[in-house]
Each structure stands twice: as structure tokens, then as C-alpha cells.
C-alpha positions as CSV (number, residue, x, y, z in Angstrom):
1,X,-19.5,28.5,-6.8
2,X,-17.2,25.1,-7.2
3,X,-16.0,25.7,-3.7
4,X,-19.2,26.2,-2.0
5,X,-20.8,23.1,-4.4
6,X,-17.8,21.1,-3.3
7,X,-17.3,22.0,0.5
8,X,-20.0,23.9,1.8
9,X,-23.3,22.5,-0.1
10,X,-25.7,23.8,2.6
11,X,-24.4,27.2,1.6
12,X,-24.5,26.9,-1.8
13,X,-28.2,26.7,-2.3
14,X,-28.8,30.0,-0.4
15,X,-25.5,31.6,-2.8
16,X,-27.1,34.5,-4.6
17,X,-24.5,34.9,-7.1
18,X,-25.5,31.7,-8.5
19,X,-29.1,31.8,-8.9
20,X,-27.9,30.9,-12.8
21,X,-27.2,27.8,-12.1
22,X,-28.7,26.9,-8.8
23,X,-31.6,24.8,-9.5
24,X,-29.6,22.5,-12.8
25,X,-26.7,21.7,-9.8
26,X,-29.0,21.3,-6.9
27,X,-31.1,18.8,-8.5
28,X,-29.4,17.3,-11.1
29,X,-25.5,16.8,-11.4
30,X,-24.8,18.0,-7.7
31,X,-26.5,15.4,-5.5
32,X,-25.1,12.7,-7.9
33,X,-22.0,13.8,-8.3
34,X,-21.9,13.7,-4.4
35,X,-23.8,9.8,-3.9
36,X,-21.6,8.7,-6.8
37,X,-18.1,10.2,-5.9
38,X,-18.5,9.8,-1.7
39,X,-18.4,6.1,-0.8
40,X,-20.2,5.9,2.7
41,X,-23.2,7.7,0.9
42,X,-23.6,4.9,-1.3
43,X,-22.8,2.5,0.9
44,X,-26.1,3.9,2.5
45,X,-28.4,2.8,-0.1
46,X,-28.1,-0.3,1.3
47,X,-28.0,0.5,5.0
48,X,-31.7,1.5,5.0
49,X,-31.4,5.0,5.8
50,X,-34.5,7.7,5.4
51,X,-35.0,8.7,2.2
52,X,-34.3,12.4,3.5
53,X,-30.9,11.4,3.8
54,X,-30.2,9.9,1.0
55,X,-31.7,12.2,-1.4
56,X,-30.7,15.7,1.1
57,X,-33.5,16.6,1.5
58,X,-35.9,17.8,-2.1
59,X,-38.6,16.2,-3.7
60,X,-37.3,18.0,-7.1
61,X,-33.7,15.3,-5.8
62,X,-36.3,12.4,-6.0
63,X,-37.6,13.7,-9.2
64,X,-34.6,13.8,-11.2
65,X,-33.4,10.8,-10.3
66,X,-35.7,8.6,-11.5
67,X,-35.5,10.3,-14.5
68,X,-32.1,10.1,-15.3
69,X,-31.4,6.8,-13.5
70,X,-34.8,4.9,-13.5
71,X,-32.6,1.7,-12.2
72,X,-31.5,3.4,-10.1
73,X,-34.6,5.1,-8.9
74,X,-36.2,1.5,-8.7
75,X,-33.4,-0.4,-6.7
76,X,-33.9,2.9,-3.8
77,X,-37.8,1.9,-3.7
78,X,-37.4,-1.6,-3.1
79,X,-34.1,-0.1,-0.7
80,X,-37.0,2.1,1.1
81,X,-39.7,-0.6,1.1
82,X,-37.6,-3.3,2.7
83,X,-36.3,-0.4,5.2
84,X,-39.8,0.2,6.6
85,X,-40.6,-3.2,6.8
86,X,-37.6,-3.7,9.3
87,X,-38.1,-0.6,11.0
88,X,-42.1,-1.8,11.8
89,X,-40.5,-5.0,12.9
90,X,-38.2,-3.5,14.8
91,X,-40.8,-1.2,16.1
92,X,-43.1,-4.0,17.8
93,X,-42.2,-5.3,21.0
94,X,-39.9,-8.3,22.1
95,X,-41.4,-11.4,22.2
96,X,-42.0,-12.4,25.7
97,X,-40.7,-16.0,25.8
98,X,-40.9,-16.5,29.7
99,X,-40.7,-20.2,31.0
100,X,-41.9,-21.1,27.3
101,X,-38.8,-20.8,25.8
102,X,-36.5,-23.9,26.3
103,X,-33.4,-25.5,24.8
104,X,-35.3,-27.9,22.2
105,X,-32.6,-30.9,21.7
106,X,-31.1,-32.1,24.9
107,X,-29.1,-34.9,23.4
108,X,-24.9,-35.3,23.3
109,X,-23.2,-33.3,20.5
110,X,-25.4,-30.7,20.9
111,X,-25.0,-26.8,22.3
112,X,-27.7,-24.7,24.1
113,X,-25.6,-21.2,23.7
114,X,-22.7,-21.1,21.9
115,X,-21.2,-18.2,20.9
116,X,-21.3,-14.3,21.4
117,X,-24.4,-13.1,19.6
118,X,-24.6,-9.6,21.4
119,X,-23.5,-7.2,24.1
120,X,-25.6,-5.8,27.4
121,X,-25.8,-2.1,27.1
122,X,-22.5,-1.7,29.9
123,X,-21.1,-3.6,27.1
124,X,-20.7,-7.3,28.8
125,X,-21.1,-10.4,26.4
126,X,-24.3,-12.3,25.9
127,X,-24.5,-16.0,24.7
128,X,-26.7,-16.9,21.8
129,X,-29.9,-18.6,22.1
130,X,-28.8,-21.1,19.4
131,X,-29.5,-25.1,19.4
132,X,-26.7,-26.1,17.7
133,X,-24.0,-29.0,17.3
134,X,-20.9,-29.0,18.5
135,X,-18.0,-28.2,16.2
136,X,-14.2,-28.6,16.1
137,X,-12.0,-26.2,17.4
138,X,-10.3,-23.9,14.8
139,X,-7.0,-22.4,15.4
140,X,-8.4,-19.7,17.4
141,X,-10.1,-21.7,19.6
142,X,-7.4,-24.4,20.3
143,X,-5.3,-21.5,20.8
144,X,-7.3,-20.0,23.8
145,X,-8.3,-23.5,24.8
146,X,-4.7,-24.4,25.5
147,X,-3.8,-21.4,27.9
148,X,-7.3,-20.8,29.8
149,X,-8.4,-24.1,29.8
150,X,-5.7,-27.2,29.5
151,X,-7.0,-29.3,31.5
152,X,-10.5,-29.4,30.1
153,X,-8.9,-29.1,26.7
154,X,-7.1,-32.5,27.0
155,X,-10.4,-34.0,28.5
156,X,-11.7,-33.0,25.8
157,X,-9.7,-34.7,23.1
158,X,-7.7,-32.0,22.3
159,X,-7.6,-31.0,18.8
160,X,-10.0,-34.2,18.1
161,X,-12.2,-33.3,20.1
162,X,-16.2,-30.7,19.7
163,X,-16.6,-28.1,21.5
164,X,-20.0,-25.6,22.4
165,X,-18.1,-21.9,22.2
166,X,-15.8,-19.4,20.4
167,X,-12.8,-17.7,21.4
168,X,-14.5,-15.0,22.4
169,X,-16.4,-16.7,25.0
170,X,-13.1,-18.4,26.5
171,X,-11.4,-15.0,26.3
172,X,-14.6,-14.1,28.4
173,X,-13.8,-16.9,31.3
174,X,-10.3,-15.2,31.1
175,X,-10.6,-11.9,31.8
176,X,-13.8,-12.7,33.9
177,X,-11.9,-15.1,36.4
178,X,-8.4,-13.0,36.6
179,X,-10.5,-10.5,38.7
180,X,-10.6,-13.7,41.2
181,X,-6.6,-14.3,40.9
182,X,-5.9,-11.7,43.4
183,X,-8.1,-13.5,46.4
184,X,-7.2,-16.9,46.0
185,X,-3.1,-16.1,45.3
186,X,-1.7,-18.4,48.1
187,X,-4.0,-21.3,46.6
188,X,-3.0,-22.7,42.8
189,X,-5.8,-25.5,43.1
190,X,-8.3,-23.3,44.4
191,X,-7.4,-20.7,41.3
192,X,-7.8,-23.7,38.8
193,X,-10.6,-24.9,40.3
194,X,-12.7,-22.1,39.8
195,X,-11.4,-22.1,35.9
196,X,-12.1,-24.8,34.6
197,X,-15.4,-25.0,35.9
198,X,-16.3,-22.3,33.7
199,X,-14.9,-23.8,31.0
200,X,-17.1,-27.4,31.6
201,X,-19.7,-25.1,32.0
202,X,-19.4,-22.7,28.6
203,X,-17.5,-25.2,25.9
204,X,-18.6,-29.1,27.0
205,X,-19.7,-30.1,23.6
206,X,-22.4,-32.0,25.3
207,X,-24.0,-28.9,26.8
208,X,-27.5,-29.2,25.6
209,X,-27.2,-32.6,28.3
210,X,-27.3,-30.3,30.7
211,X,-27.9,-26.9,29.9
212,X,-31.8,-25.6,29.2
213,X,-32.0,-21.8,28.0
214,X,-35.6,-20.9,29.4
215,X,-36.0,-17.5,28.8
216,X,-34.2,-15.4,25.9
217,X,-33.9,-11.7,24.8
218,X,-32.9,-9.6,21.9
219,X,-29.3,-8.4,21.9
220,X,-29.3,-4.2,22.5
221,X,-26.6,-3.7,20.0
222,X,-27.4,-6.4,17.1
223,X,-31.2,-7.6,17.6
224,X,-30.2,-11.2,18.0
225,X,-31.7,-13.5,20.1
226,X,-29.8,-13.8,23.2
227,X,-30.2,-16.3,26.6
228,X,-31.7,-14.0,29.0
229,X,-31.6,-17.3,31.6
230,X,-30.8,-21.1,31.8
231,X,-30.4,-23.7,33.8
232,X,-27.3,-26.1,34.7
233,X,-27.7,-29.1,36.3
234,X,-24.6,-30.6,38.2
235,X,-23.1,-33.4,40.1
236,X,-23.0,-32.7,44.0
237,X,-19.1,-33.9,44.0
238,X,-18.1,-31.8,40.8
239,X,-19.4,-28.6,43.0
240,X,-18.0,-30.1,46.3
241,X,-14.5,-30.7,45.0
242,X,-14.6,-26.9,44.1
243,X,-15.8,-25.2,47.0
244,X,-13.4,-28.0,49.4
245,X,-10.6,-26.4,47.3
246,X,-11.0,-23.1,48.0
247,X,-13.4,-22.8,51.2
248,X,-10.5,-22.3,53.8
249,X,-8.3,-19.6,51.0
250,X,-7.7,-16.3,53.4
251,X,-7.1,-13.1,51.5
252,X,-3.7,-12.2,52.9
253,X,-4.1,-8.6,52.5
254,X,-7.2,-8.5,54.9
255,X,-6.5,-11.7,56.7
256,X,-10.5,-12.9,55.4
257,X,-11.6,-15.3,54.1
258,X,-11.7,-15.4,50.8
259,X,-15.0,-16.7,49.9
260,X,-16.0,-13.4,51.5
261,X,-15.2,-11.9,48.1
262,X,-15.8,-14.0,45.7
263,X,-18.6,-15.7,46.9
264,X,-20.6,-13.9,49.4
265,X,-19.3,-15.6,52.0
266,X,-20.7,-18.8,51.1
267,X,-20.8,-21.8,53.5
268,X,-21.7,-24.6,51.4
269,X,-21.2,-25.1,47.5
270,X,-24.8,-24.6,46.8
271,X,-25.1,-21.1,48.5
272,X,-21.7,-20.2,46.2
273,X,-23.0,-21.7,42.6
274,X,-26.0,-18.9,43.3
275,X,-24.1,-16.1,44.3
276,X,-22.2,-16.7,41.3
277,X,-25.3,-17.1,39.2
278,X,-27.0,-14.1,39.9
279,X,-27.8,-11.5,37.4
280,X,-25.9,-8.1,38.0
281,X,-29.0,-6.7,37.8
282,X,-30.0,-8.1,40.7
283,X,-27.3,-7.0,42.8
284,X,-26.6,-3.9,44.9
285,X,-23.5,-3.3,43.0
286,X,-23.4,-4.0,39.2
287,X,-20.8,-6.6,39.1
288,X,-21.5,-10.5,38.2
289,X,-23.6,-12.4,35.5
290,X,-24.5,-10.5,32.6
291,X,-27.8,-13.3,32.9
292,X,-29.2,-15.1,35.1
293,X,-27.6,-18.9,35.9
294,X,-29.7,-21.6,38.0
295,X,-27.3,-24.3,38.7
296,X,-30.2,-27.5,40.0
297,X,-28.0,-30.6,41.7
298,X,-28.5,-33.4,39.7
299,X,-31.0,-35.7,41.2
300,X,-32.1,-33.8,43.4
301,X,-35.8,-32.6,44.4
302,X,-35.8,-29.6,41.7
303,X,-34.7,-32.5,38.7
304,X,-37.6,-33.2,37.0
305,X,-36.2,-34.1,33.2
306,X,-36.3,-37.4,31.7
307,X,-33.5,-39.2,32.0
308,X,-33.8,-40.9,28.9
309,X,-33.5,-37.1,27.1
310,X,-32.2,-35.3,29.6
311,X,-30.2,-36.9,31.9
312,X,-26.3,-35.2,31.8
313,X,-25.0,-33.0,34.5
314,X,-22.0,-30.8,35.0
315,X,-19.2,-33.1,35.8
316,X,-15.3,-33.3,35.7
317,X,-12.0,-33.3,37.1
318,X,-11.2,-31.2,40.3
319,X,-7.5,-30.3,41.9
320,X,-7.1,-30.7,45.5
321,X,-5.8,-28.3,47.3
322,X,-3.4,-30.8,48.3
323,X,-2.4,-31.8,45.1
324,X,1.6,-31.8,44.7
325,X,1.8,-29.5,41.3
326,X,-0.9,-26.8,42.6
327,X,-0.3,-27.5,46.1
328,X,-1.8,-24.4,48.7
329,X,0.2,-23.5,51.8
330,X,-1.2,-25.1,55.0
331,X,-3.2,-21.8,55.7
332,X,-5.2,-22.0,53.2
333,X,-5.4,-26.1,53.2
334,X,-5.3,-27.0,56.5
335,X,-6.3,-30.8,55.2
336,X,-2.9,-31.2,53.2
337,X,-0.7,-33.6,54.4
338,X,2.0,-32.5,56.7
339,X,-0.8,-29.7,57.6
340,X,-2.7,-31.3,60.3
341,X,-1.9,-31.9,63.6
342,X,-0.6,-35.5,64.2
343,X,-3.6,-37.9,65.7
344,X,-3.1,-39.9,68.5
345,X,-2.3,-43.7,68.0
346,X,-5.3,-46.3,68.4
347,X,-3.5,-49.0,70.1
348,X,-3.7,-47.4,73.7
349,X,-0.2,-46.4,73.5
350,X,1.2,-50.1,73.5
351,X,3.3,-49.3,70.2
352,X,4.7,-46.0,71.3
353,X,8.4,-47.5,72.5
354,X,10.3,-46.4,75.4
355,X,9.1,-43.0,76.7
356,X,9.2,-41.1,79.7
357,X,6.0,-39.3,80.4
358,X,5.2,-37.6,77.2
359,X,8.5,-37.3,76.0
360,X,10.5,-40.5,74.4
361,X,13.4,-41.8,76.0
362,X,15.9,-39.9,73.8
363,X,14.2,-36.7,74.2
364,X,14.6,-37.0,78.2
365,X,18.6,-38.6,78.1
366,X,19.9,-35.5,76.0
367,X,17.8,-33.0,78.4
368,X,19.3,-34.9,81.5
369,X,22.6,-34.5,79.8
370,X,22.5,-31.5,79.5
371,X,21.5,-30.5,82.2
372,X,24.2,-32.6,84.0
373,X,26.7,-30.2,81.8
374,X,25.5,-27.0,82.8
375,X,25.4,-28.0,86.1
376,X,29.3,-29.1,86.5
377,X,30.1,-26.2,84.6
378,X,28.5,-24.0,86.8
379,X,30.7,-25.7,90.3
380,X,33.6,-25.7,87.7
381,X,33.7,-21.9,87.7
382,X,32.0,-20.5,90.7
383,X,34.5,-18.4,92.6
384,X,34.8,-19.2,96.6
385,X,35.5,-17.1,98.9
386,X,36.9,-18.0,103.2
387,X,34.7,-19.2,105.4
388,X,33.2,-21.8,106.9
389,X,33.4,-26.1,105.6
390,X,30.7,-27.6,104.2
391,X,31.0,-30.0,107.5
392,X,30.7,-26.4,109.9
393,X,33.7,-26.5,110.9
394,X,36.5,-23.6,110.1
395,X,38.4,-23.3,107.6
396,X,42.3,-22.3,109.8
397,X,44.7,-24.2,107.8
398,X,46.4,-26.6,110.4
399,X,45.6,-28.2,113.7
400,X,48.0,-26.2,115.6
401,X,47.1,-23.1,114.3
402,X,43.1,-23.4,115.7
403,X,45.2,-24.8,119.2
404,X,46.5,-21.4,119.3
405,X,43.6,-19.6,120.1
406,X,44.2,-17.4,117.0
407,X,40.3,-15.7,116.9
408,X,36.9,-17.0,117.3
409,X,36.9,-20.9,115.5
410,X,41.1,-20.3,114.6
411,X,40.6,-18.6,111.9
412,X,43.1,-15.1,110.9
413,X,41.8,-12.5,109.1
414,X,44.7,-12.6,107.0
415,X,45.0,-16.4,106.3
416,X,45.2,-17.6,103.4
417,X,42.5,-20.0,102.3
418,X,43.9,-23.6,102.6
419,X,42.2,-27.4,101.9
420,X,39.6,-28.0,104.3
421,X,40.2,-30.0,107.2
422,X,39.4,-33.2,108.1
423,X,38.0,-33.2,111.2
424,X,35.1,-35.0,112.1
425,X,31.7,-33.2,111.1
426,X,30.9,-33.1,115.0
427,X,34.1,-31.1,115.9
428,X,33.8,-27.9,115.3
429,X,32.5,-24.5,116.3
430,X,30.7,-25.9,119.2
431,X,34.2,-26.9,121.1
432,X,35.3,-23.7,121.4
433,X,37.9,-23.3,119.1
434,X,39.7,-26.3,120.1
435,X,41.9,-28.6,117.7
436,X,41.2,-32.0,117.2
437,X,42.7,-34.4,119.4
438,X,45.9,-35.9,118.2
């Protein structure tokens, strides 16, 4: 009877052997001994559970309880009252706050969503809906801060500085923009770029300047009220500098561009700040915002806030990709310097110094040199063989040799070959083998 009581309750009520004692333990020291001795179960008093599964199930459980333990008894209707009050609420439908619901306070110091108040049901981080003022950085923060961000962290003050997110939301931009890391490899400034505008964008601790939540949801997972979709407002030379940076970056692997994969093969900044922006859900594949982002250019014909309210936009520092300490190679920054092609002078070539054709006067006296070399090289060692001058006449040693008669032009088969002779150019074959005059 202990063992079932203990280990196998469900069994123990059906136990015929101990109909004795069946309905005292069921009711009475059983289920309390249980509730009292097995933490989780009453940890659930206060987890608003059904009754059912609290008390397992009788009436006659119910009964005793408030009997024995009126307190107690009283503290689980209160516990059961607040629990179906939550569970109508929960029941009724989100509110539907459409275009209605906007960021309230749009002055500096202030936040329009910081923080991670929930999760999508893929599990992807939503911002809170929250119009709150920036705070300091606490260790966690500062930590992050330093490695994802640095160079918005020391605009930022530092340490002395207010920001408008958590950790968790910077360990967001990390993980979120390493998926980019393998496209833009061969461009640093490009890489940096693209990171630190996500962390103006998310921790600026004047967000609410240009930031306006206008449409929020409840959180799957906790209920909370979440941003569903916002607006950002920008400067057109904070985009600008970014998209400059990396709008050239070829993925080596594929020998594409880039912005082919991480932007939708973008051709202005505008058409890349919306590809980023859009809602996964509004994708063919499931992969980008877990909201929806409108980034509006400052200023332009879609900014219709007061300035005297509402007046910040997205701003910053950018890298070049030309920049000495995140310098790209040439391929993917054909506008660094020593990259382009030289440009021809403006003064009509009256500066250009001493040149021959296209080439400068140096250029053409080492290739004439050379050439020279080769050349007198080549007569140095070419091997010669007998036969006829230079001047047409033959080559038969001596004067009286050719007077002999000794073959056609003098010359002997078996001769050696001697200097050439030094008979006038006009002497020769055509006298019939005669030597010159004496």
C-alpha cells in the first residue's frame, strides 16, 4: 500500500486490498502529503493552474482541504479567481493598434524599443514597445559594446555615455551580421560598415529622435508588448557612405557581386535599406527582419514630423573602403588610391618632359640599347661559311691565285677561307675571273 501511495498513486485508488484505508489516504493525508513534500506542485499554487490539477482530480480533495487548512483553502480561491481572470484576458483578442500606435516622446534621451521583450515563434528576438530613457551601460553591455561595436561605443562616450538596448540585443547585431562576414571577406570597411550601422540604429540613446514604433504585437512566448513595425529616418550620406563602401565587394567564391547576397542586388542605398527592412514574412525564403523596418531619408518627400519634436535622423561615422586600417583590395574598391587608372594631365602635355612618342626618353634610350646589344652579339657569333664578299667579288685568297684560272671566279674547293680582298667593288665576277691589275 506505501509503495503504490508513494509511486504509483493512480494505482492506488483502484488497489482492492486497501479498501480499509482508501478513502482517509485519498482525501486526506495523501494528496497533502504529496502538495506539501513535492516542490514544483506547490510552486503551482501560484502558477495558476486548473484547479483539477492541483487538487488531482476529487471534489471529496477540495472538501478536506478547506477543512483542515481553511488558509489554505482561501489563498487557492483567490489563486483560482485571479487565474480565470488572466486566462479571460488572455482569451480576448490582441488589440489591433495599426497606424494608431506611435512612439509617444520623440525628444533626445529617450528610447522607442529597447530591449528583448519576447521571441517570434522560429524563436528570433523581438524589441519592446517601450518609451523609455536611455540608461548607462552596465558591465554587460560595455562588455559587448566594446567587441561588436567600438567605434559607436567611443562615439558614444564610452562608459559615460546612455545607451537604448541590452546585451542581448547587441549579441543579436553579432550573430545576425557574422552571417554577412563570409560575402564581404576581401572588404574590412565594407564589413564595419554594415556593423555599426546596426548598432546606431539599435543602441543611439537618442532613438526616439528618430525612431517611431507604429504598430506593436504581443510577444508568442511572454505576452508582452512587442514592435510589430517602425520607422527610421536617416541622413542620405550616412546610407551613402555605406552602400559606396561595399557596392563594388565581389564574392570570390562565385566571382558576384556581393550585394547580390546581401542585399538583393541593390543598386542604390535606398533599394538596400528596404531589402534589409523587410519582414521575413514577407519573403520567399524565411530569412531577414523578424519585423518590419521603414527607413524614410530625412527631408525628404515621405518626412512629414515636426522638426521642432521630431527632427533627428540616423547619422554617424562611415569607413571608406579606402581607409588605410580597413583598407579593401582594388577589386573590390576600385576608387582606392593606387587603384585607378592614372588620368591624363590637363596642361596639353606641355609638362610631360622629354618623351619620344608615348614613351619617355629613358624608356626609349635603354630599349635602343639594348637592342644595339643584342644586335652586335648576334654578328659577334654568327658562324660564316666560303663564299662570295660582301662587294661580289670572290673570296680566292691572293691575286695570283684568281690569275691562275683555278675554277669559275678563282676560287678552290679546298681553300681555305682567307681576309677578303680588296679589290674594287666593280672588279669581280663579271671579268671573268681575272685578277686585278697590278
Amino acid at each position: 500500500a506505501r509503495e503504490l501511495r508513494v509511486n504509483r498513486p493512480w494505482e492506488y485508488d483502484s488497489c482492492a486490498d486497501c479498501a480499509a484505508r482508501q478513502r482517509h489516504l485519498r482525501v486526506g493525508r495523501h494528496r497533502r502529503d504529496r502538495l506539501r513534500h513535492t516542490p514544483l506542485r506547490a510552486l503551482t499554487l501560484f502558477a495558476c493552474p486548473a484547479p483539477r490539477r492541483i487538487l488531482n482530480g476529487t471534489a471529496a480533495s477540495a472538501l478536506m482541504l478547506s477543512m483542515q487548512r481553511p488558509l489554505v483553502a482561501a489563498a487557492l480561491v483567490a489563486a483560482f479567481a485571479a487565474c480565470s481572470l488572466a486566462k479571460a484576458a488572455a482569451a480576448q483578442p490582441a488589440p489591433n493598434y495599426g497606424g494608431n500606435w506611435t512612439t509617444d516622446v520623440h525628444q533626445r534621451g529617450y528610447c522607442a524599443m529597447p530591449g528583448v521583450c519576447g521571441h517570434r515563434a522560429d524563436g528570433d528576438a523581438l524589441n519592446c514597445a517601450a518609451n523609455t530613457q536611455a540608461q548607462p551601460a552596465g558591465v554587460d553591455l560595455a562588455a559587448v559594446l566594446q567587441v561588436v561595436c567600438p567605434t559607436f561605443w567611443a562615439e558614444q562616450g564610452g562608459a559615460a555615455g546612455k545607451y537604448c538596448c541590452t546585451a542581448d540585443q547587441v549579441e543579436n547585431i553579432r550573430s545576425s551580421t557574422q552571417k554577412v562576414a563570409p560575402f564581404v571577406i576581401g572588404c574590412p570597411a565594407c564589413y564595419h560598415d554594415f556593423v555599426h550601422f546596426w548598432c546606431v540604429v539599435t543602441c543611439h540613446s537618442d532613438q526616439a529622435t528618430y525612431a517611431n514604433v507604429t504598430a506593436a504585437q504581443d510577444a508568442p512566448d511572454t505576452g508582452e508588448t512587442v514592435v510589430a513595425e517602425v520607422d527610421f529616418w536617416y541622413n542620405a550620406s550616412f546610407a551613402s557612405a555605406m552602400y559606396d563602401a561595399c557596392k563594388d565587394v565581389k564574392f570570390g567564391a562565385a566571382n558576384t557581386p556581393a550585394m547580390s547576397f546581401i542585399g538583393g542586388g541593390a543598386k542604390t542605398y535606398q533599394e538596400w535599406l528596404d531589402f534589409l527592412g523587410l519582414v521575413k514574412d514577407k519573403r520567399a525564403m524565411p530569412v531577414g527582419s523578424p519585423f518590419q523596418l521603414n527607413f524614410l531619408a530625412a527631408g525628404g518627400a515621405d518626412d512629414a514630423r515636426e522638426p521642432d519634436d521630431f527632427g533627428g535622423a540616423l547619422d554617424g561615422s562611415m569607413a571608406t573602403c579606402g581607409d588605410n586600417a580597413l583598407r579593401c583590395s582594388c577589386s573590390d574598391c576600385p576608387v582606392a588610391s593606387g587603384c585607378a587608372a592614372p588620368e591624363p594631365d590637363d596642361d596639353g602635355g606641355k609638362n610631360r618632359g622629354c618623351h619620344v612618342g608615348a614613351i619617355s626618353c629613358l624608356e626609349f634610350a635603354i630599349v635602343f640599347v639594348y637592342t644595339l646589344a643584342a644586335a652586335a652579339l648576334s654578328l659577334a657569333f654568327l658562324p660564316r661559311t666560303p663564299g662570295l664578299s660582301a662587294s661580289g667579288e670572290a673570296e680566292d685568297g691572293s691575286g695570283d691565285d684568281a690569275a691562275a684560272g683555278g675554277g669559275v671566279g678563282g676560287v678552290r674547293p679546298s681553300s681555305p677561307v682567307l681576309p677578303q680582298s680588296s679589290a674594287p667593288a666593280g672588279m669581280g665576277r663579271g671579268q671573268g675571273g681575272r685578277g686585278a691589275p697590278g
